[in-house]
KOLROTOR-765240 format. One record per residue (C-alpha): x, y negated, z. Coordinates in steps of 0.25 Angstrom, whole numbers, padded with zeros to 4 digits, always signed. Layout:
REM residues N
XYZ/...
This chain:
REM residues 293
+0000+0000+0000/+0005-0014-0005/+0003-0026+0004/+0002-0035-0007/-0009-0027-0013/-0015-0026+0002/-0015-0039+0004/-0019-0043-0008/-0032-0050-0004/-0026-0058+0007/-0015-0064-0004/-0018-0079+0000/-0025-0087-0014/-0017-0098-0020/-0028-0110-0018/-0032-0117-0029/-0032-0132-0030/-0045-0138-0026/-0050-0151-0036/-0063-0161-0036/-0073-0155-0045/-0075-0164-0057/-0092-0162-0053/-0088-0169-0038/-0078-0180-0046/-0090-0183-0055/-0101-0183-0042/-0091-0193-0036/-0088-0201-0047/-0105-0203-0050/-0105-0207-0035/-0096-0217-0036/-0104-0224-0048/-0115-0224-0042/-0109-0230-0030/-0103-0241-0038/-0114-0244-0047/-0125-0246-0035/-0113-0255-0028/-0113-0263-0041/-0128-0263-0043/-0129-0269-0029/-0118-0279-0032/-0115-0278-0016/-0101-0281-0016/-0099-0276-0002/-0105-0263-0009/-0097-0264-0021/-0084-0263-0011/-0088-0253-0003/-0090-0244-0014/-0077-0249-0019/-0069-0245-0006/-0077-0231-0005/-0074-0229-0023/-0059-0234-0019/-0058-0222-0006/-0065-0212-0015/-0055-0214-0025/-0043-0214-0015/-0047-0200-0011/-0049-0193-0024/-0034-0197-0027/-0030-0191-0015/-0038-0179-0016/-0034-0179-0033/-0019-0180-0028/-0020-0168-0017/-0027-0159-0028/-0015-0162-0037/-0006-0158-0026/-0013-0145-0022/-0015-0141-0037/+0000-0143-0038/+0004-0135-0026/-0007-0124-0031/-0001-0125-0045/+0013-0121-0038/+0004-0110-0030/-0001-0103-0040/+0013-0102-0047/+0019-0096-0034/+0012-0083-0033/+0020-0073-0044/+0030-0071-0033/+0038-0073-0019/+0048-0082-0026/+0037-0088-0033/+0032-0092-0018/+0045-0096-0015/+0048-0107-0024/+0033-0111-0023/+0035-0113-0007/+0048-0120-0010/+0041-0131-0017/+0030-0133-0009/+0039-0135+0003/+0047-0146-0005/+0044-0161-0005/+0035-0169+0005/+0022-0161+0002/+0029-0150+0007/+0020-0151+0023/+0008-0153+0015/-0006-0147+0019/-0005-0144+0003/+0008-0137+0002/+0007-0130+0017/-0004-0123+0011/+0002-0120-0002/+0014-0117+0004/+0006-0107+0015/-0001-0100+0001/+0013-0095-0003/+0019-0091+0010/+0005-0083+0013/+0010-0073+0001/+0023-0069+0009/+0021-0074+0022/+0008-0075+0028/+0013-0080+0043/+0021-0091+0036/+0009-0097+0027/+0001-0096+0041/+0012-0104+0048/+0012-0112+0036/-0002-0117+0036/-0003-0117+0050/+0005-0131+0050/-0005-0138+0045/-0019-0139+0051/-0031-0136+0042/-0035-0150+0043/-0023-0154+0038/-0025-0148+0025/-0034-0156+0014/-0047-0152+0015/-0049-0143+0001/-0040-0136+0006/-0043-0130+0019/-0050-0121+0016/-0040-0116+0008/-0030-0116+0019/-0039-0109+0029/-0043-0097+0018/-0026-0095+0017/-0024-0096+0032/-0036-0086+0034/-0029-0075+0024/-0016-0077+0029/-0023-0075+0044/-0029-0061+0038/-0017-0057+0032/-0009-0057+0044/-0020-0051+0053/-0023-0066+0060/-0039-0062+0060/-0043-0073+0068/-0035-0084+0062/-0041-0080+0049/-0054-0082+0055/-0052-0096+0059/-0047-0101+0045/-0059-0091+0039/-0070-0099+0047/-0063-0112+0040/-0064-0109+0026/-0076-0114+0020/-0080-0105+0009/-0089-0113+0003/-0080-0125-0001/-0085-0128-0014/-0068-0133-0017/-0066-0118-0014/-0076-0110-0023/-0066-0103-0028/-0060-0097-0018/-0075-0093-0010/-0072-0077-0013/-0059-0076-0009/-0061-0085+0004/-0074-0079+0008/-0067-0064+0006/-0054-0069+0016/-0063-0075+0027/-0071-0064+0026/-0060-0055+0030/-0056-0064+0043/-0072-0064+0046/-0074-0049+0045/-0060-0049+0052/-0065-0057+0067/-0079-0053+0069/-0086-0059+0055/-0089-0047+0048/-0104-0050+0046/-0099-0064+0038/-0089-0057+0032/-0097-0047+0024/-0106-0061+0022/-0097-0069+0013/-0092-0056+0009/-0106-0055+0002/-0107-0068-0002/-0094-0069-0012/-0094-0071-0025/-0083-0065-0033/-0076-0075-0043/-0069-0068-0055/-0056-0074-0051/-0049-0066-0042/-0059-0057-0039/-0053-0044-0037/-0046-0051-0026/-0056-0057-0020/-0064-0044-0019/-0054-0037-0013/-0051-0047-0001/-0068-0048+0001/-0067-0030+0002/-0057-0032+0011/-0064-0041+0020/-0077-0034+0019/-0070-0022+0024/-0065-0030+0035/-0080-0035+0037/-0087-0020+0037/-0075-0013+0047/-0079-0026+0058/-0094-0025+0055/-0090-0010+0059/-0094-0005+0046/-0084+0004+0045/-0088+0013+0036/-0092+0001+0025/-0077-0003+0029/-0071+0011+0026/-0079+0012+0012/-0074-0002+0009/-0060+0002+0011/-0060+0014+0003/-0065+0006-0009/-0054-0005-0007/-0045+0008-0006/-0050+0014-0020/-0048+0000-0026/-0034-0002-0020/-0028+0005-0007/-0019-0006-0005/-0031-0017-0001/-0033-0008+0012/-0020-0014+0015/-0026-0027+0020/-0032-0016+0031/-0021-0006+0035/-0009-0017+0035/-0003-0022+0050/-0001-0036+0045/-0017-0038+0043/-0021-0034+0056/-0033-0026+0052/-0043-0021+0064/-0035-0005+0068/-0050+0003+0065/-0050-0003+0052/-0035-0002+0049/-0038+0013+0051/-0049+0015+0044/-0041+0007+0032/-0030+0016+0033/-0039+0030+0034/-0044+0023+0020/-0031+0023+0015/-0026+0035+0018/-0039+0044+0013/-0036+0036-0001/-0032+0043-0013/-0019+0034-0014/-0014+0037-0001/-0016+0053-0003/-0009+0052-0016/+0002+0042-0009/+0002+0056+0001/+0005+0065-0008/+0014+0057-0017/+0023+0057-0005/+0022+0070-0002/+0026+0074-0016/+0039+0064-0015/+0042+0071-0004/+0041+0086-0009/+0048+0082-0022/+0059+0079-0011/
């Protein structure tokens, strides 16, 4: 058994950059006409400059929300041409940790994505250093889904629940990533005494054709982990034979020390395993290597 391809659901999703919607930049712009043209049909001037000092604040944000997305699309860009390999990671993490963005919410967060691919209890400490209020609001949802896998890979239950309840997985910013988040805080739910919830939003996803084969996985995963605590444990063992049949490696996620997993459950992963086709014919495959001695 692979721990990369046990742990496969659990590999942390590079984030993609948020934006304004061109429907919400025309509802603004529409609102800021009609403001001005009722100023100017009044002909109040004190009316006139207030809408003038609210269009003038309006127009000050939205460069500093334009000028943060182009710095998160940047970092993202680099993201996303990081993950082919540990030296990949490397060089990436070297220039994020250059110039004087380097202590920026933005980059501390980047900077935890690829760390969490070879050193979970590093990225932890890594985003750690800055509180979630620290971090722009777009993105904290983000942050608290990342802090909540790495919690669950490391077998932090409870920390994983406390970022789990923090994620909002109805942020309209966030559609995209509804599936994968509802399928990782089901797990930290079904994993400190949600179970019921758990299977809820379990229930309720809605699978996108991006990345779906993953996504599913993680959701079987937590459904398992939502049937053994809801002490349906014969569900849970019919669950985990069919994960086995698909790939024997994803009942890592159940059987490995580092992810903590309740010891009846462990067992009943490992009884799983080891009546499997793949482990009989491992057996005798090393059986034969020893006669052929």
């Amino acid at each position: 058994m692979t721990e990369a391809a046990a742990a496969d659901g659990d590999k942390p999703q590079v984030v993609q950059a948020g934006g304004v919607s061109k429907k919400r930049l025309i509802m603004i712009a529409l609102v800021t006409a009609a403001a001005w043209a009722f100023a100017i049909y009044t002909g109040s001037l004190v009316l006139q400059i207030i809408v003038g000092v609210l269009t003038l604040a309006m127009l000050t944000l939205m460069f500093i929300s334009f000028r943060m997305l182009a710095k998160q699309k940047k970092v993202v860009s680099l993201l996303q041409g990081s993950t082919a390999s540990p030296e990949a990671r490397r060089d990436a993490l070297a220039k994020l940790g250059e110039g004087k963005d380097a202590d920026s919410p933005t980059n501390i967060f980047a900077r935890a994505q690829l760390q969490a691919q070879d050193d979970p209890d590093a990225a932890l400490r890594l985003l750690d250093r800055v509180e979630l209020s620290k971090y722009p609001p777009m993105m904290q949802d983000d942050v608290s889904l990342l802090r909540c896998q790495l919690c669950l890979g490391t077998g932090r239950t409870q920390e994983a629940r406390k970022s789990a309840d923090l994620i909002n997985l109805d942020n309209p910013s966030r559609a995209q990533m509804k599936a994968m988040s509802s399928a990782i805080v089901a797990e930290a739910w079904a994993r400190t005494g949600k179970s019921k919830d758990a299977l809820a939003i379990l229930e309720a996803i809605e699978y996108p054709k991006e990345n779906r084969d993953q996504i599913e996985v993680q959701a079987r995963i937590s459904r398992i982990f939502a049937r053994f605590a809801s002490n349906q444990r014969g569900a849970a063992r019919n669950e985990l034979n069919a994960l086995a049949n698909e790939n024997p490696d994803y009942l890592g996620k159940f059987v490995m020390p580092q992810f903590k997993v309740h010891p009846e459950l462990q067992k009943l992963a490992r009884s799983v395993l080891q009546s499997h086709p793949s482990a009989r014919q491992a057996v005798k495959g090393s059986a034969a290597k020893r006669i052929g001695r």
